[in-house]
GUDREN-976576 format. One line per field, with one value per residue: x, y, z of N, C-alpha, C in turn. Coordinates in pm, whole numbers. Each point is the difference from the previous one (the first is absolute). Layout:
REM GUDREN-976576
nxx <- [X/...];
nyy <- [Y/...];
nzz <- [Z/...];
caxx <- [X/...];
cayy <- [Y/...];
cazz <- [Z/...];
cxx <- [X/...];
cyy <- [Y/...];
czz <- [Z/...];
This chain:
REM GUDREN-976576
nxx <- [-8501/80/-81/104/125/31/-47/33/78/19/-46/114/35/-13/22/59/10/-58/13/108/-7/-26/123/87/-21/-9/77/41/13/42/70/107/-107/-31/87/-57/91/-83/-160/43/51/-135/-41/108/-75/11/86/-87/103/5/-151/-7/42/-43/-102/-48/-19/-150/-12/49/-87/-56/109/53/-145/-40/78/-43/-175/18/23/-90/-75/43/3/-128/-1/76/-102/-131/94/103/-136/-105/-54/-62/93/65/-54/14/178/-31/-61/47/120/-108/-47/141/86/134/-46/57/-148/-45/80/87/-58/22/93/59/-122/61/122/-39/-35/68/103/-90/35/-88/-34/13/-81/-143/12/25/-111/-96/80/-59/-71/-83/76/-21/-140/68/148/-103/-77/103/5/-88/16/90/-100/-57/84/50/-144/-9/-79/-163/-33/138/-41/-68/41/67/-115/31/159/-1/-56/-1/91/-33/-48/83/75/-95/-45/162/-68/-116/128/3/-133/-37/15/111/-2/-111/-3/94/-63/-106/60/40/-136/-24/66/30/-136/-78/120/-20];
nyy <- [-19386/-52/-157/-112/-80/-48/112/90/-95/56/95/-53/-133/61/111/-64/-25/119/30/-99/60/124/-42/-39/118/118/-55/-59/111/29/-129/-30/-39/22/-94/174/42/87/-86/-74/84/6/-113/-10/155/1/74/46/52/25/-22/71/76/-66/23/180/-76/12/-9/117/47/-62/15/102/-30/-87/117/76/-79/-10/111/19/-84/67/115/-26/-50/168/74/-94/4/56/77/-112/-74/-39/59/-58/-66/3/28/-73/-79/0/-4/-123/-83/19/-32/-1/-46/114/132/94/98/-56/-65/132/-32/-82/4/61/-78/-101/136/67/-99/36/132/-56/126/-7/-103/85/78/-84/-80/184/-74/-102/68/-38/49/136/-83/-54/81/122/-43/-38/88/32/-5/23/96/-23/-14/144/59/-77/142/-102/132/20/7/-83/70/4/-24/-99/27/-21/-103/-60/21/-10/-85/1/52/-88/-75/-32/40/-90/-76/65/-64/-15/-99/116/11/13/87/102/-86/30/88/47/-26/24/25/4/-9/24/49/23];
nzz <- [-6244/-111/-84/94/-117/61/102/-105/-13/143/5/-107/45/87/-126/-70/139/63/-88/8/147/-24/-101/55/145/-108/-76/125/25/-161/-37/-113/-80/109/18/94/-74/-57/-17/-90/-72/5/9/-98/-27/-173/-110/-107/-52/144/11/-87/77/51/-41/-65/14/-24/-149/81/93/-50/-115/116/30/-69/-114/60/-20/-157/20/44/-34/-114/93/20/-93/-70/100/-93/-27/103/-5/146/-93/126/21/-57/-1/144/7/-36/110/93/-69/-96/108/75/-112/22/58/1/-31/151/-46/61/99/7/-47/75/95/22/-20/58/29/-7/-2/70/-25/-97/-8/164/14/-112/58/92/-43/13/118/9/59/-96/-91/-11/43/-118/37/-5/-61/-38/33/-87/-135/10/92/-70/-115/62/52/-123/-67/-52/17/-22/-93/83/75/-125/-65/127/-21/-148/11/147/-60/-124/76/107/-118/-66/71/6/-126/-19/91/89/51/-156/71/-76/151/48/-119/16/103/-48/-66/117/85/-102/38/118/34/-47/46/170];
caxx <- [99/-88/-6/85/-55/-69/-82/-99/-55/-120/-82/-105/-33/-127/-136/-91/-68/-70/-42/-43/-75/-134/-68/-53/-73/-84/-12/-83/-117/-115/44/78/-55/-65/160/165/104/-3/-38/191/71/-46/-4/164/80/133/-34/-71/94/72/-46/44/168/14/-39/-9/-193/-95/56/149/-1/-103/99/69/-40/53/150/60/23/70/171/-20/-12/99/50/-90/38/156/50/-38/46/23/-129/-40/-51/-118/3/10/-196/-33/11/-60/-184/35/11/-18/-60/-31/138/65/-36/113/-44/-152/6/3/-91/-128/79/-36/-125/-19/39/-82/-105/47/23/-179/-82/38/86/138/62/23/136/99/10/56/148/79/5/-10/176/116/-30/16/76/-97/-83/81/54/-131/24/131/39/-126/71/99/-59/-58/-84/-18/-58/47/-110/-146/1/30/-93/-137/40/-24/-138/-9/27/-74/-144/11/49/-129/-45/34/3/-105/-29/162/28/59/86/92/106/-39/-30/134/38/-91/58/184/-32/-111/161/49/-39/39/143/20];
cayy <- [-99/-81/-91/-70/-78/-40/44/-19/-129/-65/121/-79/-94/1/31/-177/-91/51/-43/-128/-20/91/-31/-116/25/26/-116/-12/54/87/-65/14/93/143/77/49/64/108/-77/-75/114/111/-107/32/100/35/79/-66/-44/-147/-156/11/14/-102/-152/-32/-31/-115/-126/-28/37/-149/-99/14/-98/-111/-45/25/-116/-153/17/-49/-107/-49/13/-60/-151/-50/-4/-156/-98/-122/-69/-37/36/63/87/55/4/102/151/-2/-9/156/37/36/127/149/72/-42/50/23/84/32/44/-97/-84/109/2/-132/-5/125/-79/-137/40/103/-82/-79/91/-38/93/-7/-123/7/123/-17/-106/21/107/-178/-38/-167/-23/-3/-54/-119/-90/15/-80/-74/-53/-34/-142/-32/-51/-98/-137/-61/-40/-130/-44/-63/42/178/51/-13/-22/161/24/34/92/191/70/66/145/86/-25/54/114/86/0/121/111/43/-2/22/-99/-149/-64/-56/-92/-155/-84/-67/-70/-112/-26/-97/-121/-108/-64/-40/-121/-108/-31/-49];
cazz <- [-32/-51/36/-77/-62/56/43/-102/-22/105/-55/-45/76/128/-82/-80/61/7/-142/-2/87/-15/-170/49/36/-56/-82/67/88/-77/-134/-55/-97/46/53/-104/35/54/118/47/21/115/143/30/22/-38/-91/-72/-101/7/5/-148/-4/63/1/-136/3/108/-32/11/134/47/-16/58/124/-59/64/124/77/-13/52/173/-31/-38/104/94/-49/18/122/66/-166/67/52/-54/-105/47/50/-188/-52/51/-32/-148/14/82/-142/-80/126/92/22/121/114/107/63/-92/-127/-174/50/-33/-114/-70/-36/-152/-133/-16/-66/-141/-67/-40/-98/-106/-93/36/-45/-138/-38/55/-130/-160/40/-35/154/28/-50/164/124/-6/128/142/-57/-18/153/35/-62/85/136/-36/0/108/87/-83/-24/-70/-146/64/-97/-6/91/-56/-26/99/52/-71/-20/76/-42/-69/69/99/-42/-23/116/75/-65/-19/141/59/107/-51/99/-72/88/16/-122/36/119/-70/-88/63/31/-41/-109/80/32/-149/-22/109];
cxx <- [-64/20/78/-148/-67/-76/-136/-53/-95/-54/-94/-53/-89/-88/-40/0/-136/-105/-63/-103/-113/-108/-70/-144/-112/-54/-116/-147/-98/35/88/-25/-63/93/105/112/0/-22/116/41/-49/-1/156/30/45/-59/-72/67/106/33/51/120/64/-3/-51/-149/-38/55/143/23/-51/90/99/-18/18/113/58/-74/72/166/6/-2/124/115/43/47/154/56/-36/39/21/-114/-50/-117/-153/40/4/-158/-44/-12/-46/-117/-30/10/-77/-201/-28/171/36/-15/77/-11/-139/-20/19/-107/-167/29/-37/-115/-55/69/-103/-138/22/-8/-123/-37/13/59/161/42/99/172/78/58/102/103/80/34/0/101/82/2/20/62/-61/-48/105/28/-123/4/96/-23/-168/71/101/-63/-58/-125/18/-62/29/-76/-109/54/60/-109/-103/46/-6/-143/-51/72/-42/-160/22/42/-132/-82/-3/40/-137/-71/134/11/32/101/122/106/-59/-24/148/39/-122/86/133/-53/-64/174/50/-1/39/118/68/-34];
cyy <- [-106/-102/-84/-92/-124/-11/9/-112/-82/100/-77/-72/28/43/-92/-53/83/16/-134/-70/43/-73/-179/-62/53/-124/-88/-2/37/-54/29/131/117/88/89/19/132/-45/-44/124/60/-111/12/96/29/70/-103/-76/-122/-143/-34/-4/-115/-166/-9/-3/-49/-154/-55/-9/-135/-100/0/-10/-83/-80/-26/-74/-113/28/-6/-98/-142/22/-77/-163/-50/14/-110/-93/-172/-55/-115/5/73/126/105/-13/114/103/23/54/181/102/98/68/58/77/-56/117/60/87/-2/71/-106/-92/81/31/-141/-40/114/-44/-78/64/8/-146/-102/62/-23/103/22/-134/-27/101/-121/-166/52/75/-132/-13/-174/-79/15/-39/-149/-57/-57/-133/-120/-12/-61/-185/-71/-32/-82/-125/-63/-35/-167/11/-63/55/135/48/43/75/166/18/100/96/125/-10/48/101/84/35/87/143/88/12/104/137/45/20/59/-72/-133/-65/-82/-92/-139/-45/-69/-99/-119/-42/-86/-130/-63/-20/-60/-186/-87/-11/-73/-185];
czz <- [-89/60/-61/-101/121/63/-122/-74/139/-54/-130/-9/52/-60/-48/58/56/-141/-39/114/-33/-110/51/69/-40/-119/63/33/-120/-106/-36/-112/73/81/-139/62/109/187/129/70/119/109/34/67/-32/-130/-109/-69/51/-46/-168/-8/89/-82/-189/14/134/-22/18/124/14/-28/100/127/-32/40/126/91/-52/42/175/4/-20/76/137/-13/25/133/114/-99/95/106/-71/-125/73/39/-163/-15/82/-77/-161/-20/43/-55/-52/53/37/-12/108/92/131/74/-23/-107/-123/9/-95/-174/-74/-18/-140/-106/26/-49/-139/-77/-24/-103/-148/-105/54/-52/-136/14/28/-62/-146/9/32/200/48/-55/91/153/-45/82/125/-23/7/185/125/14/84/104/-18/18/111/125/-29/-47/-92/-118/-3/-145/24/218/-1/-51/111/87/-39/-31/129/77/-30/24/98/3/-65/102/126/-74/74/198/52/100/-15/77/-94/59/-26/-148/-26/47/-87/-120/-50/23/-121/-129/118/61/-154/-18/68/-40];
């Protein structure tokens, strides 16, 4: 019997997400540049040719993690819109991390974007695909709940927030034990008090 259209669309679905999991993980674990397709393919389970037929490239497959954390995300925001603004930094800080966090799988996932996204040749694909264009809102809501909490220098306070970010995201590339909660929780605090 065949398969309704729908059924074949979870069919595909569940393959790109299996795809996108594997490519991630491997990204991970052996760089961006020492990760192939084929690689992808075999941690998936799935035929060689997929990951191509899927996503187009490595470089396409890396834009589409991407996406799909700034669309959780963005997710994530419109469903705390009416939060207060700490609870918006949170999920910002978290974010950008460890992924939102809702299983141990995504929890094991998100530490593997926060890797991936340390890696400077993944860095370079995903600049020269205008990723930092399209996380402007992000960035903008960043700002927002900076100012609505009173800081006094939401500039310089967005500053110490993506750089330790980005500190903590290499860090914990190069450690898996890197303690990303509590850089979180150092991080909320040192914007916090100065506003109060």
């Amino acid at each position: 019997m065949p398969r309704t259209p729908e059924a074949s669309a979870a069919v595909r679905d569940a393959t790109r997400a299996r795809i996108r999991r594997a490519a991630v993980l491997l990204m991970a674990e052996q760089g961006y540049h020492a990760t192939t397709l084929r690689q992808v393919a075999a941690r998936a389970g799935v035929a060689d040719g997929l990951p191509s037929r899927y996503f187009g490239s490595k470089s396409g497959l890396l834009i589409d993690v991407a996406d799909g954390w700034r669309e959780r995300t963005r997710a994530a925001l419109a469903a705390h819109q009416d939060d207060d603004p700490d609870t918006t930094l949170r999920l910002l800080v978290r974010s950008a991390l460890l992924g939102l966090d809702t299983s141990p799988e995504e929890i094991d996932e998100g530490r593997a974007v926060s890797a991936l996204l340390a890696d400077p040749q993944a860095r370079d694909v995903l600049r020269a695909a205008g990723a930092d264009i399209d996380s402007a809102d992000l960035l903008q809501a960043l700002d927002d709940a900076l100012m609505r909490i009173g800081s006094p220098d939401p500039e310089g306070d967005r500053l110490v927030l993506m750089a330790g970010i980005r500190g903590g995201l290499v860090l914990a590339a190069e450690d898996a034990g890197f303690p990303l909660r509590q850089l979180e929780d150092a991080l909320l605090e040192r914007v916090r008090p100065r506003a109060a």
